[in-house]
C-alpha angles and dihedrals in degrees: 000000000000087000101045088047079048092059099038084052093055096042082057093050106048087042088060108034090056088062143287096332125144124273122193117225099211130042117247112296094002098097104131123229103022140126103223101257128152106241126204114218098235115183128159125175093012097292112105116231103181117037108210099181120015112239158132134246115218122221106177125183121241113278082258103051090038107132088184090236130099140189125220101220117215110201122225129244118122088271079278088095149336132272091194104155108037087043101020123037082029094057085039091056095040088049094058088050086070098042093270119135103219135197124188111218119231105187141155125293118232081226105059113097103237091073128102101194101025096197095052094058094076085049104049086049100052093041095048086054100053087047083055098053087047092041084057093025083116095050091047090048095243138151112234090212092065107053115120140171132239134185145151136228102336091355082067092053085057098044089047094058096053087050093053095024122092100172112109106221092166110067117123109164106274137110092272091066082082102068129084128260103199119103116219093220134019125213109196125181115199077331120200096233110155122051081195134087095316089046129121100249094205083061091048100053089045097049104039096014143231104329104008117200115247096246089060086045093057086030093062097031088105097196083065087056096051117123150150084283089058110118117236099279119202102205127194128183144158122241092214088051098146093191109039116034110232089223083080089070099043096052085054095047090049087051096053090043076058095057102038096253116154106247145164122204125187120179106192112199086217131055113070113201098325111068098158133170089275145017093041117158104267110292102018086074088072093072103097091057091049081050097055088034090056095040084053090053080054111048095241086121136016125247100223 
């Protein structure tokens, strides 16, 4: 078992190093909670709609600009697809440009048939990438102590759970198991947080289905999950946000200002759903400086 982890571990690592290439996050036949179909990778208009094989791309800085941290993106989509390229490969560029290694999660949707447990797929898979990064964090040069999460709409959701959630769902038995899921800082953009009453209901159904039971509600509402084990969380949302109601945000903010949880929150009057890196109505463009600015405060990055 220990050599064939070994291999799958090098292979990794020679497939990433040499660009953004795919990884895949599970050996051959160990994807957890599956079926066993055969899945066919669907995408139109640059938005993936059928994952075939769970992964990350890699986009990694130059040796001189290496800040030694790194951010697992989570695309947007409703957890009906995958933005992965407008809210994904652009945060992972603008990232590099300030020393940030950066991946761009491709996981399973909770609508796609192979699933068990539709809502747990996202979440393996999240949580199996951010093991990975730490498992090569020596060979990228990283330090395991600054590695965060981002993610926008329902990606934030996503990115939000793994920020206020403890319960490993992604163990299968290998040498990875051993490495820790929880990110040390969140990064979430107009952000779905509540499956309550300020959800997206498109993301809800989709994530919890039709008719969800209550416990999963309260479960997934992830201002109800915040602790004194939550990770520091930069939060940016619009007030005209048409989609996601800004309210979301502000309950989870309250909630880490409860528990004592560094955390920026910035509510733009400007920006609807689609607060991206540029071209943002007036002030809301300001928010990436507010974001290096804020992972200096941190630590996540130096300042020099």
């Amino acid at each position: 078992m220990k050599k064939i982890v070994f291999l799958y571990l090098f292979f990794l690592i020679t497939k990433m190093i040499s660009g953004q290439e795919y990884m895949p996050l599970w050996p051959e036949g160990k994807i957890p909670n599956s079926k066993g179909l055969t899945m066919e990778y669907e995408e139109a208009h640059q938005r993936i709609t059928r994952v075939a094989e769970p992964g990350i791309y890699a986009f990694f800085t130059s040796n001189d600009e290496n800040k030694r941290s790194a951010v697992l993106i989570c695309p947007p989509g409703g957890y009906a697809k995958l933005s992965y390229y407008s809210a994904g490969f652009q945060f992972a560029k603008w990232l590099n440009t300030i020393g940030v290694n950066a991946f761009v999660l491709i996981h399973r949707l909770p609508t796609e048939p192979d699933l068990i447990e539709q809502e747990k797929g996202p979440i393996q898979d999240a949580q199996r990438a951010m093991k990975l990064i730490r498992a090569n964090a020596f060979y990228w040069k990283l330090d395991t102590a600054r590695i965060g999460i981002m993610g926008a709409s329902a990606g934030g959701h996503l990115a939000s759970t793994l920020g206020t959630h403890f319960d490993d769902f992604s163990t299968i038995g290998d040498s990875i198991d051993k490495f820790s899921f929880q990110p040390n800082f969140m990064i979430l953009i107009s952000p779905v947080i509540s499956m309550g009453e300020f959800t997206h209901k498109g993301s809800r159904k989709n994530f919890l289905g039709e008719k969800p039971k209550s416990h999963l509600i309260n479960l997934y509402s992830n201002e109800l999950q915040v602790s004194s084990k939550t990770c520091p969380a930069f939060v940016i949302h619009a007030q005209d946000d048409p989609v996601v109601n800004c309210i979301g945000s502000i309950i989870f903010y309250q909630a880490l200002v409860k528990n004592n949880i560094p955390a920026s929150l910035h509510i733009f009057p400007n920006g609807k759903h689609s607060i991206s890196l540029r071209n943002n109505p007036a002030e809301t463009n300001l928010w990436t400086e507010l974001c290096e600015r804020w992972l200096m405060s941190i630590g996540a990055i130096s300042k020099d």
